[in-house]
DSSP file (Angstrom, degrees, kcal/mol; ACC not computed):
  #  RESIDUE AA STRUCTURE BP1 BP2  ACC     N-H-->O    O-->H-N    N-H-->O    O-->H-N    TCO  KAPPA ALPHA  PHI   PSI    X-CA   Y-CA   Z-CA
    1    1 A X              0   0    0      0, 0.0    82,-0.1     0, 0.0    81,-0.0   0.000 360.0 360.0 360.0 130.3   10.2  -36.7  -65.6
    2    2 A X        -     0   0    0     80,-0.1    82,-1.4     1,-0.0     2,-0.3  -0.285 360.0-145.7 -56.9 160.9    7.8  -38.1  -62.9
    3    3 A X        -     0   0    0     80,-0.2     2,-0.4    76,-0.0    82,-0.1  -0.872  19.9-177.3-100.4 148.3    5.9  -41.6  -64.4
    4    4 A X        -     0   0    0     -2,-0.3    82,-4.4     4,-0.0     2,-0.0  -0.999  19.4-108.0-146.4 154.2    2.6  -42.1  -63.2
    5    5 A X  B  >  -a   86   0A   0     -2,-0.4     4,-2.0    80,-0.2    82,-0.2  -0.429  26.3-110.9 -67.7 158.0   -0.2  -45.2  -63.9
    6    6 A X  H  > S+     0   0    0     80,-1.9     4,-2.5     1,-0.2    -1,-0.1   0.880 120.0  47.7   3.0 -83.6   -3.1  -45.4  -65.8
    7    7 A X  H  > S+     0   0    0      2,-0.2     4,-3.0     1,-0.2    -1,-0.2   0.918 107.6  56.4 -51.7 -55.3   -5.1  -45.6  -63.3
    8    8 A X  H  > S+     0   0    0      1,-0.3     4,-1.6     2,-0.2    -1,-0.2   0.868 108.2  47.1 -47.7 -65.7   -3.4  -42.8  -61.7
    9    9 A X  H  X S+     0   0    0     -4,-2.0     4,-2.2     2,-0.2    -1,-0.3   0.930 105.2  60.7 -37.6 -55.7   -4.0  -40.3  -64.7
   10   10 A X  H >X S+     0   0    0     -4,-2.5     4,-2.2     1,-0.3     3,-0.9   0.973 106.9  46.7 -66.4 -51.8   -7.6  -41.4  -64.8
   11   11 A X  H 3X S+     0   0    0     -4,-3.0     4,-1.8     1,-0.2    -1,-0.3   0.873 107.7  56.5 -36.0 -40.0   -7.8  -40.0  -61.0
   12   12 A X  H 3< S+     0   0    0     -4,-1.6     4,-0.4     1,-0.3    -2,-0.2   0.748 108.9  45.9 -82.6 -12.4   -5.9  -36.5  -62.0
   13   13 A X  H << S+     0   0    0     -4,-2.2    30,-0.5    -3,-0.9    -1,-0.3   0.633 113.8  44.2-115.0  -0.6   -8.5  -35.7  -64.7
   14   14 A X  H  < S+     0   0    0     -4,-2.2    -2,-0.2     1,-0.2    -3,-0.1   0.757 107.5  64.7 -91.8  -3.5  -12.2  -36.5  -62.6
   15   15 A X  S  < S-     0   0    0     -4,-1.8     2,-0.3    -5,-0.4    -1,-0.2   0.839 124.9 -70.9 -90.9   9.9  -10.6  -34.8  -60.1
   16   16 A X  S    S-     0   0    0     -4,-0.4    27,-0.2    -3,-0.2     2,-0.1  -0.967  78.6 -17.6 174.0-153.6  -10.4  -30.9  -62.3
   17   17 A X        +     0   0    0     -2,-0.3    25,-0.2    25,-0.1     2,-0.2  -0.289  59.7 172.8 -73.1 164.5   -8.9  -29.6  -65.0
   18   18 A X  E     -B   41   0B   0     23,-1.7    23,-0.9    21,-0.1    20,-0.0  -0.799  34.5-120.4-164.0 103.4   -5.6  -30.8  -66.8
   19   19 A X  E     -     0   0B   0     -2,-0.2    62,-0.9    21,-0.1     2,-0.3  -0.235  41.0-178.2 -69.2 174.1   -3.5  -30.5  -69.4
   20   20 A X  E     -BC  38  80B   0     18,-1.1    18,-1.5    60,-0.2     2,-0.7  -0.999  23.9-161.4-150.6 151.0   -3.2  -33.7  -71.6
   21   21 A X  E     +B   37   0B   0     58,-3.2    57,-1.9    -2,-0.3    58,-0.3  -0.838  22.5 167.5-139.7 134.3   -1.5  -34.9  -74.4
   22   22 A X  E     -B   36   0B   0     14,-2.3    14,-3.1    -2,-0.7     2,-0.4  -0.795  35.7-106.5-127.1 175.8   -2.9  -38.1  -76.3
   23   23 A X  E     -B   35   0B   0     12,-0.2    12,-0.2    53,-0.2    53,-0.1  -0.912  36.2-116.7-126.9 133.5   -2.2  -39.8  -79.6
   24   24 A X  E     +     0   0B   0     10,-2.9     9,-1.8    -2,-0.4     2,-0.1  -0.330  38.0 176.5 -65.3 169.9   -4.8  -39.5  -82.4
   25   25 A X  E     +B   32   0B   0      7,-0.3     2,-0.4     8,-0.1     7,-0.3  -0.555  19.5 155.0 176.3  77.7   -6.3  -42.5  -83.4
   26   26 A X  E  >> +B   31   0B   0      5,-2.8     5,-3.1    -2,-0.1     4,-0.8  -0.927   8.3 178.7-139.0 106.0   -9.2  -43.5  -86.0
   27   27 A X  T  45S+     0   0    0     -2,-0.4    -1,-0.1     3,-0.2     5,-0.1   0.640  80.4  65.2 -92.5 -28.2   -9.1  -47.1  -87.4
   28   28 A X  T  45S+     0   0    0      1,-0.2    -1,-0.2     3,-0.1    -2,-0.0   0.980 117.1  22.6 -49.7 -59.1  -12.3  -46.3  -89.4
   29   29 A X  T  45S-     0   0    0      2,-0.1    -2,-0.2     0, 0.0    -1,-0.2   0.678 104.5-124.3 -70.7 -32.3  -10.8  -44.0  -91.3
   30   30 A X  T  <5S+     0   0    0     -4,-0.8     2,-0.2     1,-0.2    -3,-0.2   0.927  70.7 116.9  59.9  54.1   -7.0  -45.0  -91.1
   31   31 A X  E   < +B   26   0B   0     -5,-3.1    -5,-2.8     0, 0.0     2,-0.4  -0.954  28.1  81.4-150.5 147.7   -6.1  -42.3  -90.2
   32   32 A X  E     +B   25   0B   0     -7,-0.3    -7,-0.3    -2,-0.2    -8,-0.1  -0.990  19.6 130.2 125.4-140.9   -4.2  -40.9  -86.7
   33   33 A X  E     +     0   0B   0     -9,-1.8     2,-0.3    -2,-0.4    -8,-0.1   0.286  50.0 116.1 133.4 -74.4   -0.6  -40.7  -85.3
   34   34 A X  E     -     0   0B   0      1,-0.1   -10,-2.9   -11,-0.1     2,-0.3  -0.709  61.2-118.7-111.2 147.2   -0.5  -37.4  -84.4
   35   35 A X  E     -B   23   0B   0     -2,-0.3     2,-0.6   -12,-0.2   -12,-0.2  -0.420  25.5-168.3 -89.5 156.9   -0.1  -35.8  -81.3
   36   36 A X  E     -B   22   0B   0    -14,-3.1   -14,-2.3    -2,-0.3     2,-0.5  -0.900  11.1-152.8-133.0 129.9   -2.3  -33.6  -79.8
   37   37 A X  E     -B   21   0B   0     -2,-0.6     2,-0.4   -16,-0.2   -16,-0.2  -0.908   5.7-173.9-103.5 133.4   -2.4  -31.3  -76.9
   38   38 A X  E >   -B   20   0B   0    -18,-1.5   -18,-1.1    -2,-0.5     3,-0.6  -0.970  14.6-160.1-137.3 118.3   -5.5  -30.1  -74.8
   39   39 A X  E 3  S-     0   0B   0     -2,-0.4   -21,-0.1     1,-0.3    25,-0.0  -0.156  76.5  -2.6 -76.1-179.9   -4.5  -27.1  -72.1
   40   40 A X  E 3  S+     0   0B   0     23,-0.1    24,-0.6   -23,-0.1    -1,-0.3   0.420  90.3 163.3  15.6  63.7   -7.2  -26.7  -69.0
   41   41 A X  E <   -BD  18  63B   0    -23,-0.9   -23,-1.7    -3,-0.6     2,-0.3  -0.595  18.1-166.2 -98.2-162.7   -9.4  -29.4  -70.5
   42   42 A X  E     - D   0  62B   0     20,-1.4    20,-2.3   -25,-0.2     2,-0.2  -0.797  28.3 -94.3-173.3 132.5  -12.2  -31.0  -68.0
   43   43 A X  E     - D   0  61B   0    -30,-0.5     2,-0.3    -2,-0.3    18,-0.2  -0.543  41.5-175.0 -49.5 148.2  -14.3  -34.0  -68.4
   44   44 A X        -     0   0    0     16,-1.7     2,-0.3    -2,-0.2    16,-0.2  -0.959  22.1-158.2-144.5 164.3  -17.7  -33.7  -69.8
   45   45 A X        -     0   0    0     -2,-0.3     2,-0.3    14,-0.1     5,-0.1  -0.959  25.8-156.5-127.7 110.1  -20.4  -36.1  -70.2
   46   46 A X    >   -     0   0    0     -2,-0.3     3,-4.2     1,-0.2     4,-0.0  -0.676  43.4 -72.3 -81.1 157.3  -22.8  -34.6  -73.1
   47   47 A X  T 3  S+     0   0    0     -2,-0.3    -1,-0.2     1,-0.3     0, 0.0   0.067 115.8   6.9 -62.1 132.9  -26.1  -35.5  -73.3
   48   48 A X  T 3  S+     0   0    0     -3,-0.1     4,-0.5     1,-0.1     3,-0.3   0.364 105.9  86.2  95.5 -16.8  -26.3  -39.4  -74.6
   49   49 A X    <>  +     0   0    0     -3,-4.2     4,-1.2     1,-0.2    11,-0.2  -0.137  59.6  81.1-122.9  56.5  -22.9  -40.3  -74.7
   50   50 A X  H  > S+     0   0    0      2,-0.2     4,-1.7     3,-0.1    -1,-0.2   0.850  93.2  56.3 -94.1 -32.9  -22.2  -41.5  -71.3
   51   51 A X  H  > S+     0   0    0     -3,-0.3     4,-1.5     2,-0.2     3,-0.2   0.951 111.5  48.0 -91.6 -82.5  -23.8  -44.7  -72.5
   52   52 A X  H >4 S+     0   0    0     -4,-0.5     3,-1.6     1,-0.2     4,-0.5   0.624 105.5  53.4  22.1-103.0  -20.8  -44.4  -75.3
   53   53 A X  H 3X>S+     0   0    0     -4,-1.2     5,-1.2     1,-0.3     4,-1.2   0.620 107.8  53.3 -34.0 -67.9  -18.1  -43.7  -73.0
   54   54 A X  H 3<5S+     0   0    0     -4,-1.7     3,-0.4     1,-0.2    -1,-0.3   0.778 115.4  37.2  -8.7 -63.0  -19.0  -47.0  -70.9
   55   55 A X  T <<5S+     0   0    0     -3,-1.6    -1,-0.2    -4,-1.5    -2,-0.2   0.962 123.0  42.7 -52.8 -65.5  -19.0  -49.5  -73.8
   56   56 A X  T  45S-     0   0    0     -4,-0.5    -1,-0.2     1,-0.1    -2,-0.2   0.191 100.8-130.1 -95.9  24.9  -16.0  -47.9  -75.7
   57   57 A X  T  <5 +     0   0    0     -4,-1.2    17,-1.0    -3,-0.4     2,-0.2   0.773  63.0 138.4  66.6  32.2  -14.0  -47.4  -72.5
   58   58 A X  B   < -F   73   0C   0     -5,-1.2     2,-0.3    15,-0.2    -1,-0.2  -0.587  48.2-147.5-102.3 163.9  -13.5  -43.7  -73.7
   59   59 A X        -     0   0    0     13,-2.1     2,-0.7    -2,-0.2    13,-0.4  -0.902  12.3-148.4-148.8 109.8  -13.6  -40.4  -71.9
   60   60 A X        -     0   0    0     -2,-0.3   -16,-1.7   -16,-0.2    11,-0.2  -0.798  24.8-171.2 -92.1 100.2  -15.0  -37.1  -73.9
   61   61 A X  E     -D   43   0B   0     -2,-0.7     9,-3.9     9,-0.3     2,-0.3  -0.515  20.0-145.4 -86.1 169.1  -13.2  -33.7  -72.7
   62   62 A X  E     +D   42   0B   0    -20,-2.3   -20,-1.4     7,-0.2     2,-0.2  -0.850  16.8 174.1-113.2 148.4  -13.6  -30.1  -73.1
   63   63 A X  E >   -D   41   0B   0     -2,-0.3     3,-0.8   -22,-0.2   -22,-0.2  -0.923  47.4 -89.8-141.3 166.0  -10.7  -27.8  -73.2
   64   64 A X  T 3  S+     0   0    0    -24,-0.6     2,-0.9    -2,-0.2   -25,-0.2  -0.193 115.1  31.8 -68.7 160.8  -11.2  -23.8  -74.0
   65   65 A X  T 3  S+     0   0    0      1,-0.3    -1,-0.2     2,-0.0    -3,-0.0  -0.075  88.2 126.6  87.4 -47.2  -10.8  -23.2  -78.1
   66   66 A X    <   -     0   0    0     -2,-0.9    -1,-0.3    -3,-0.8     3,-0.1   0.061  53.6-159.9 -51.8 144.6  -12.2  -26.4  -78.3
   67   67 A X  S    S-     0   0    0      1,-0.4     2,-0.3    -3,-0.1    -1,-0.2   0.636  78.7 -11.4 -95.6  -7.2  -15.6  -26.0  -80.9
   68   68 A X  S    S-     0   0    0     -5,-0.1    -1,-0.4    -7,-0.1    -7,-0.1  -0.858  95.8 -64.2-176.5 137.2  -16.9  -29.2  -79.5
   69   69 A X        -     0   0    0     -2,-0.3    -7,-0.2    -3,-0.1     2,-0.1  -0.151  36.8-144.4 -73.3 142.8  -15.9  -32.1  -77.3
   70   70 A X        -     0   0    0     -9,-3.9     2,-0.4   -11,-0.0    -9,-0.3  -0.433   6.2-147.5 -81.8 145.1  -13.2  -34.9  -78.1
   71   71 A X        +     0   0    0    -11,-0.2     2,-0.3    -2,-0.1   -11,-0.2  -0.920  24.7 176.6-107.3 171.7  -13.6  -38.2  -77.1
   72   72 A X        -     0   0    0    -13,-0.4   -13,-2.1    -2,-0.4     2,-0.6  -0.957  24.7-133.3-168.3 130.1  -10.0  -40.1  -76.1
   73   73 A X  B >>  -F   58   0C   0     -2,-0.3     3,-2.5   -15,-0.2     4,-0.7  -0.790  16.9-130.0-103.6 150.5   -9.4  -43.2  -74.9
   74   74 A X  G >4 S+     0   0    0    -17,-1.0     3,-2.4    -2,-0.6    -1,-0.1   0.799  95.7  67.5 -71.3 -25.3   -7.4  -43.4  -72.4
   75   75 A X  G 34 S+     0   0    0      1,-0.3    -1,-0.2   -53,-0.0    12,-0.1   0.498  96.3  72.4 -29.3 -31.5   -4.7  -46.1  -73.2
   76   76 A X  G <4 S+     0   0    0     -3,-2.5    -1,-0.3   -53,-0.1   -53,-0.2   0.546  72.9 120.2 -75.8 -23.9   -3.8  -43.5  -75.7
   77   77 A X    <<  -     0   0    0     -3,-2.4   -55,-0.2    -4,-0.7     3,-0.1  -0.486  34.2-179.1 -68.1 141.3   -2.2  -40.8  -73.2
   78   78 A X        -     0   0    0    -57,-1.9     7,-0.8     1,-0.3     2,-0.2   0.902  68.0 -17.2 -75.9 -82.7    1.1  -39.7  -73.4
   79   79 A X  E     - E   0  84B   0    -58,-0.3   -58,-3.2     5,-0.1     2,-0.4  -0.852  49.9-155.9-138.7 148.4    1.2  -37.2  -70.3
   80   80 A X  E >  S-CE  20  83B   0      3,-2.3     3,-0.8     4,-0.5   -60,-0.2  -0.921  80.0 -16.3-157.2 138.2   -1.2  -35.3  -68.0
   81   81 A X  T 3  S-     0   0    0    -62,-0.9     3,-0.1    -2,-0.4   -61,-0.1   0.574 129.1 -42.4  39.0  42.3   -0.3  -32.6  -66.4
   82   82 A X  T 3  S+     0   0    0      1,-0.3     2,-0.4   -81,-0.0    -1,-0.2   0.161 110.9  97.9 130.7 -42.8    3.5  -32.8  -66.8
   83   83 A X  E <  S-E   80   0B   0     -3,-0.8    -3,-2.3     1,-0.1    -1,-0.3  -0.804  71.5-104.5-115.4 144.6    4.1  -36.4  -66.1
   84   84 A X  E     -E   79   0B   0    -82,-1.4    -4,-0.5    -2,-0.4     2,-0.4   0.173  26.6-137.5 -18.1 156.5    4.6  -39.6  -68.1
   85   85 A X        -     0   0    0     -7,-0.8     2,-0.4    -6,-0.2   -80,-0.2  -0.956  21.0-174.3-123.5 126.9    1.9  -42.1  -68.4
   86   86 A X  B      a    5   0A   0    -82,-4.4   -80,-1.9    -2,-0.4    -8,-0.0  -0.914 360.0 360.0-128.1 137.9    2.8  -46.1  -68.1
   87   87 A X              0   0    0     -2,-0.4   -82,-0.1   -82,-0.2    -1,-0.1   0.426 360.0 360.0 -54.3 360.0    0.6  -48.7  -68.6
């Protein structure tokens, strides 16, 4: 399986769609874990949380099925589109 950076990943999803796979994560709650796959998702910036993203270094996609957009940080990816992700 190819490896690819951070950084690298962060290129493959502004430049289209992507599959992805991240690990859930919610320290509020105390709760997350699990892994999660999102097929042809997309960035999206909905209205107000670009601001968000900025601060909490997060990146909110859409994928079809989805009822509403996820945010993920990225530090948290597994794989996108196939390949490894390394720090």
């Amino acid at each position: 399986m190819e490896i690819i950076t951070l950084n690298d990943a962060l290129k493959l999803m502004e430049a289209g769609s992507f599959d992805i796979t991240v690990i859930t994560c919610d320290l509020n709650r105390n709760k997350g874990g699990r892994r999660v796959n999102f097929r042809n998702a997309r960035l999206s910036t909905p209205s107000g949380k670009g601001y968000y993203n900025f601060r909490n270094n997060t990146r909110t996609i859409i994928s079809p099925g989805m009822d509403h957009p996820e945010s993920i940080h990225p530090i948290l990816m597994t794989h996108i589109n196939g390949k490894e992700v390394s720090l």
